[in-house]
MMTF fields as JSON, N, C-alpha, C and O atoms, coordinates in Angstrom:
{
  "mmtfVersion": "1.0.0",
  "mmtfProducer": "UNKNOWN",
  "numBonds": 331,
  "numAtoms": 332,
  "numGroups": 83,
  "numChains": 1,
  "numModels": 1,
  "chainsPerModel": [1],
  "groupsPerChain": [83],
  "chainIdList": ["A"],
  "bondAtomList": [4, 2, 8, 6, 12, 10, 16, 14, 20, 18, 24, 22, 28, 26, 32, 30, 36, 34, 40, 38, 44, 42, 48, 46, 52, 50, 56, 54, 60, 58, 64, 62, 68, 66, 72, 70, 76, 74, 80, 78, 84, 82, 88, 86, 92, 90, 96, 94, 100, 98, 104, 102, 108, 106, 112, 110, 116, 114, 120, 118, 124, 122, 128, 126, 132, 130, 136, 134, 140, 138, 144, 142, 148, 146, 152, 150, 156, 154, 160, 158, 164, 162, 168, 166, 172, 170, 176, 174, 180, 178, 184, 182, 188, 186, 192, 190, 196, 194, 200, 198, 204, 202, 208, 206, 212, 210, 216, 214, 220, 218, 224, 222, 228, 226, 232, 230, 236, 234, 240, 238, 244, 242, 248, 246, 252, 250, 256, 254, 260, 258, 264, 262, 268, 266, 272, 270, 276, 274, 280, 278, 284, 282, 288, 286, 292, 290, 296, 294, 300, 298, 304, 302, 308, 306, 312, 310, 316, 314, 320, 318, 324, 322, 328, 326],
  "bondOrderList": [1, 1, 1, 1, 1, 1, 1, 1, 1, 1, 1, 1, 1, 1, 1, 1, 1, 1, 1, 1, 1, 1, 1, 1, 1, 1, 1, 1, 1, 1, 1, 1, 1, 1, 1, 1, 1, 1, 1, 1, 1, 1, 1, 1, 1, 1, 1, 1, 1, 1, 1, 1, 1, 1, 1, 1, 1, 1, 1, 1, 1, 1, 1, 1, 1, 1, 1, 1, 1, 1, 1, 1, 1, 1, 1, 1, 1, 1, 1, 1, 1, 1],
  "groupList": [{"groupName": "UNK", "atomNameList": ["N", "CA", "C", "O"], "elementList": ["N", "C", "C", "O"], "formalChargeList": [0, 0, 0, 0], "bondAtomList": [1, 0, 2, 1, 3, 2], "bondOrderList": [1, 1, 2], "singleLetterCode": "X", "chemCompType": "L-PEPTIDE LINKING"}],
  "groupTypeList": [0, 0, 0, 0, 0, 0, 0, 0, 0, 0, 0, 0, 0, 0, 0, 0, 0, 0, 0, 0, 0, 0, 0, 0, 0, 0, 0, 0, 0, 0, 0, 0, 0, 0, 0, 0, 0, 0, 0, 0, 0, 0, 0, 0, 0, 0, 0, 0, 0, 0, 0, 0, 0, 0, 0, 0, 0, 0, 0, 0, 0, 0, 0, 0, 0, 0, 0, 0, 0, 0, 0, 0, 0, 0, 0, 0, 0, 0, 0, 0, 0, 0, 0],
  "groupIdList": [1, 2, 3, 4, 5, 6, 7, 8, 9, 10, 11, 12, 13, 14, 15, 16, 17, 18, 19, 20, 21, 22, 23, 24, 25, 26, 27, 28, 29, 30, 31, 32, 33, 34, 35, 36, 37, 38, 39, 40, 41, 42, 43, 44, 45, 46, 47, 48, 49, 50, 51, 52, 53, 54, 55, 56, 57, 58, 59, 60, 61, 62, 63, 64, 65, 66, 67, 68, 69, 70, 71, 72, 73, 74, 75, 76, 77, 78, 79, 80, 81, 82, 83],
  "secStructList": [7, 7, 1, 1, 1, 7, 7, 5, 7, 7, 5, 7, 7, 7, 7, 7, 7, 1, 2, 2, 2, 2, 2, 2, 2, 2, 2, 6, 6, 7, 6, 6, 7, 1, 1, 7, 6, 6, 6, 4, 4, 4, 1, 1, 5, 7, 7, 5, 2, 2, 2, 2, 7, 1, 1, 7, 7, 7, 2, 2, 2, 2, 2, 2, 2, 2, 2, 6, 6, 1, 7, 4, 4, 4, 7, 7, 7, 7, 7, 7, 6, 6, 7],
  "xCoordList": [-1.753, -1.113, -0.059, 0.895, -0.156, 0.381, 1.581, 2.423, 1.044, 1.821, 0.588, -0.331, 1.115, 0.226, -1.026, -1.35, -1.575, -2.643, -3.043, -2.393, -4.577, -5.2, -5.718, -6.733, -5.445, -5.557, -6.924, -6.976, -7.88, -8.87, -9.383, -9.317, -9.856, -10.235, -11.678, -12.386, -12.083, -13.69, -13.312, -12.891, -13.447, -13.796, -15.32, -16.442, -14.926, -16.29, -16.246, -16.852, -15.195, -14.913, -16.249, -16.233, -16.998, -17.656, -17.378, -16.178, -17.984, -18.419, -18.634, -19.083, -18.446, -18.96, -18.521, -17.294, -19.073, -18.436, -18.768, -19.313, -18.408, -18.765, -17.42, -16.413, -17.471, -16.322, -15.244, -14.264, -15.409, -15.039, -14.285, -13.225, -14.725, -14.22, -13.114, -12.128, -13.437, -12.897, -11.225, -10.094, -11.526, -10.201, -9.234, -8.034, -9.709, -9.043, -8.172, -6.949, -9.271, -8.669, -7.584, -6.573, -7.884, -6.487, -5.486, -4.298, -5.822, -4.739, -3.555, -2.365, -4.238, -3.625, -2.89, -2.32, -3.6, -3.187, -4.095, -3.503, -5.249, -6.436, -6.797, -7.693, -6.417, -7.518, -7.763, -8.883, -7.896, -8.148, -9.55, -10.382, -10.012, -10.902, -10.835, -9.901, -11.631, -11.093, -10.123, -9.006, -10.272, -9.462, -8.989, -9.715, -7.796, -7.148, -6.857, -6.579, -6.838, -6.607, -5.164, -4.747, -4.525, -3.472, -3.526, -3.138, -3.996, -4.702, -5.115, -4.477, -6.297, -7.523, -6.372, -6.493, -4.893, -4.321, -3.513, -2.988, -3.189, -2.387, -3.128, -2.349, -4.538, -5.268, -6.128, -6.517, -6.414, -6.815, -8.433, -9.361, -8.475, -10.309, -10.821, -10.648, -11.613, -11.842, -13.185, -14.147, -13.334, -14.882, -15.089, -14.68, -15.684, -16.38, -17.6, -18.429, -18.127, -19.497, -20.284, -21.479, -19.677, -20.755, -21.312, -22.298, -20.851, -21.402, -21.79, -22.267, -21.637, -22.137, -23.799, -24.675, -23.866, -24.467, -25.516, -24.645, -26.685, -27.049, -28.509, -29.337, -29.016, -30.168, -30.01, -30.923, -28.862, -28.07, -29.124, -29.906, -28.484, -28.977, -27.681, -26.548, -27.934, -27.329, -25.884, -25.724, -24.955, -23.419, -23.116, -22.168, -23.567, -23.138, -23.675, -23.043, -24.495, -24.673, -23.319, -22.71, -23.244, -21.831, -21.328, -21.733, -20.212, -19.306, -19.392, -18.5, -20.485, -20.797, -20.787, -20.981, -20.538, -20.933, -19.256, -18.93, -18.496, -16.968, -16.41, -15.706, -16.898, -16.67, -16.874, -15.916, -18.128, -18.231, -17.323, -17.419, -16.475, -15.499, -14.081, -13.053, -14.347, -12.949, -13.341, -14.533, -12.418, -12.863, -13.019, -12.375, -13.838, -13.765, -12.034, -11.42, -11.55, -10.105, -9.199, -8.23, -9.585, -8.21, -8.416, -7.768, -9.354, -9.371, -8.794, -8.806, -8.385, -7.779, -8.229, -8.291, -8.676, -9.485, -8.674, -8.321, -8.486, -7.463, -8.524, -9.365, -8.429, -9.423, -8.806, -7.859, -9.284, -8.629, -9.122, -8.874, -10.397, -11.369, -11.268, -11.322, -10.852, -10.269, -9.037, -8.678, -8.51, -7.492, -7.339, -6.327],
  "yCoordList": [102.26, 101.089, 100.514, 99.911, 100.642, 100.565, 100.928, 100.363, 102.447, 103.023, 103.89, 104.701, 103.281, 103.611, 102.422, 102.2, 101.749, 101.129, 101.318, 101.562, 101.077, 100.66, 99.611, 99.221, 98.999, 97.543, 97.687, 98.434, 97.102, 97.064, 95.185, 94.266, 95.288, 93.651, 93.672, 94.677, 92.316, 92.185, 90.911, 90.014, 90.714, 89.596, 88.938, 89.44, 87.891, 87.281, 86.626, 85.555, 87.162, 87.044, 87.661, 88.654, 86.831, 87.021, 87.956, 88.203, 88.35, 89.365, 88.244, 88.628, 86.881, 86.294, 86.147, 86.24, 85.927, 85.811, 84.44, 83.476, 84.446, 83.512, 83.222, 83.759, 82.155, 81.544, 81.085, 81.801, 79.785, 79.433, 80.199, 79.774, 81.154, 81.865, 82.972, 83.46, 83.18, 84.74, 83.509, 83.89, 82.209, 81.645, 81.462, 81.687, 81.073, 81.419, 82.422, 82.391, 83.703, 85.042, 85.378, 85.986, 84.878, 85.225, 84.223, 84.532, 83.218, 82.05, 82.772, 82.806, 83.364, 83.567, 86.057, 86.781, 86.19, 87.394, 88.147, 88.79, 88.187, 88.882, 89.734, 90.432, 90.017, 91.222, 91.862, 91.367, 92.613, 93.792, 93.351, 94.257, 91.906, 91.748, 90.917, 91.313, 89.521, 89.208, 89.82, 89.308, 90.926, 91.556, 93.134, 94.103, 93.023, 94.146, 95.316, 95.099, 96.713, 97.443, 97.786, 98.928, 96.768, 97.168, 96.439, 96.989, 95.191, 94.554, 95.891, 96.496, 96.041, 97.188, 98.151, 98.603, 98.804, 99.769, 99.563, 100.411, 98.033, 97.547, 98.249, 98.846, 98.317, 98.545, 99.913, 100.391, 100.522, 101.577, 101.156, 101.881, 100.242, 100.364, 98.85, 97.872, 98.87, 97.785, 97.355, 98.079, 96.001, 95.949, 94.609, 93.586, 94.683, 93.518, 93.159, 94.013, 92.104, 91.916, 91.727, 92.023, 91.227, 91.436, 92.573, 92.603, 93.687, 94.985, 95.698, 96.828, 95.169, 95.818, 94.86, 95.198, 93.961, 92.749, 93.085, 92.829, 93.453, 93.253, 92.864, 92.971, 92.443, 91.789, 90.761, 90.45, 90.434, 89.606, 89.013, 88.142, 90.14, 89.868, 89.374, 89.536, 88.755, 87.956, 88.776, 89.893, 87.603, 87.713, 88.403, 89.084, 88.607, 89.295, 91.048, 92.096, 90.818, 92.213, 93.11, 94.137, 91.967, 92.823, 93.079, 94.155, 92.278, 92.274, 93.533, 94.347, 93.887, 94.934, 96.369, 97.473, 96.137, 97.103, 97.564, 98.708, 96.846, 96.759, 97.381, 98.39, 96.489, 97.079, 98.345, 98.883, 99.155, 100.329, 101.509, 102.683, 101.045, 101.894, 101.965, 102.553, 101.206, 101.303, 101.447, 101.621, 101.399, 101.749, 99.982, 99.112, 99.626, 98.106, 97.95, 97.059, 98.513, 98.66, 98.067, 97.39, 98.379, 98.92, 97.677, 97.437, 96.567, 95.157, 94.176, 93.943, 93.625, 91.943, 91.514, 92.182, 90.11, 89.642, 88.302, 87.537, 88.267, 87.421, 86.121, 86.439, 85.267, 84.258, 83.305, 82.877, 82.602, 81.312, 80.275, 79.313, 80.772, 78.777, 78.417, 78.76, 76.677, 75.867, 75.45, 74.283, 76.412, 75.766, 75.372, 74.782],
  "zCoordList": [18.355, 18.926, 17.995, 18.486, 16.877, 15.823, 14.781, 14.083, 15.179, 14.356, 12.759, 12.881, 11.56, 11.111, 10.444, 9.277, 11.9, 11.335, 12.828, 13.844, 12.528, 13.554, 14.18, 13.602, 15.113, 15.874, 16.613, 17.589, 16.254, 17.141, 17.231, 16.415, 18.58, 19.14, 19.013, 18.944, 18.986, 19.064, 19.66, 18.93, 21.186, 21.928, 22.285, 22.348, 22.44, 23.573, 24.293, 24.253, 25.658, 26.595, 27.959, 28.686, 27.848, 28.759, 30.347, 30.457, 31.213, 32.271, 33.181, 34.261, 33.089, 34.336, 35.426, 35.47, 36.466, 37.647, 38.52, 37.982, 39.846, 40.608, 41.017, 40.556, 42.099, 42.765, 41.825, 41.617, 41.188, 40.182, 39.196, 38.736, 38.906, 37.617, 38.435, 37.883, 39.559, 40.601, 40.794, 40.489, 41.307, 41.784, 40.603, 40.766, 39.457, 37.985, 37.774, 37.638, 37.756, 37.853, 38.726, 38.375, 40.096, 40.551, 40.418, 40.324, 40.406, 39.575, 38.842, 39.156, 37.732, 36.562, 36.418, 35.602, 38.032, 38.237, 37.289, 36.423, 37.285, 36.933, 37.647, 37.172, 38.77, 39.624, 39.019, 39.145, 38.348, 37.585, 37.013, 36.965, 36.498, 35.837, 34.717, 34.021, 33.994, 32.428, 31.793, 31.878, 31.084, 30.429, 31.021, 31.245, 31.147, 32.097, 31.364, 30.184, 31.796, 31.228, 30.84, 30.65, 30.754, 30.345, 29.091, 28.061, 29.083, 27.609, 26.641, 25.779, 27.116, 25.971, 25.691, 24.553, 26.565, 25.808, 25.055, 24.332, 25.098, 23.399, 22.2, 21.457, 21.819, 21.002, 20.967, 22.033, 19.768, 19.327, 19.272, 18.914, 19.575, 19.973, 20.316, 19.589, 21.814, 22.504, 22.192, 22.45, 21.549, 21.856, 22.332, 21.783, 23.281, 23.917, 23.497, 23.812, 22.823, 22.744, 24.034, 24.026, 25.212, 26.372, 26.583, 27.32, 26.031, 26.132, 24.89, 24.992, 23.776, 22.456, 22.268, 21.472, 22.971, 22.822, 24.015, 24.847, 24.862, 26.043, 25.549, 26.453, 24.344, 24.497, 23.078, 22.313, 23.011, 22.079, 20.739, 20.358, 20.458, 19.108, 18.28, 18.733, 17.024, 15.676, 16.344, 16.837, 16.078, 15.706, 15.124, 15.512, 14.152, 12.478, 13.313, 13.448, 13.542, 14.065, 14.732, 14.431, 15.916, 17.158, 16.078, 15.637, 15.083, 14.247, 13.645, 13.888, 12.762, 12.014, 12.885, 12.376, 14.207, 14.827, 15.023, 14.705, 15.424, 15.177, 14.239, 14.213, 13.246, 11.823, 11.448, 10.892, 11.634, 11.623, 12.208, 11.851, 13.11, 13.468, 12.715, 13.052, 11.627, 10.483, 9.301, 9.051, 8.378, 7.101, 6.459, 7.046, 5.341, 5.157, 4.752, 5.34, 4.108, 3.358, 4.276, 3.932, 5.683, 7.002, 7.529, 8.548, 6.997, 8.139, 7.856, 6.647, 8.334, 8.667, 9.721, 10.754, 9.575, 10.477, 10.541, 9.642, 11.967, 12.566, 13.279, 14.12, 13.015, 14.085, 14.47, 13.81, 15.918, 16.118, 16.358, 17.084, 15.164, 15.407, 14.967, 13.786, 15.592, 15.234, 16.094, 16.251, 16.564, 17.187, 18.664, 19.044]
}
């Protein structure tokens, strides 16, 4: 995605659904779903914790599980809490 680095996401963008969340989605031109596949192909590796996560265990866990798909060297960790 990059070039020579690799871009990978770790969201927690939830799977939910319902009325509410479906009129959003198309609000904002979601059909496709939360995160569209044209999103996940910006990046060299997608991870969703709704799905690394299904009997949710510790935070630190998903993360590490992310993590394991790079080298520690190759990360930057971008966050936006707080804002």
């Amino acid at each position: 995605a990059a070039g020579s680095h690799n871009v990978i996401t770790l969201t927690n963008v939830s799977r939910t659904s319902g009325r509410r969340i479906l009129i959003q989605r198309n609000f904002l031109g979601w059909t496709d779903g939360v995160i569209s596949d044209k999103v996940k192909a910006m990046f060299d590796d997608f991870c969703d914790k709704s799905t690394l996560d299904a009997h949710n265990k510790a935070r630190s866990c998903r993360s590490l599980t992310a993590c394991m798909r790079i080298k520690p060297r190759e990360a930057v960790l971008l966050d936006d809490i707080g804002l």
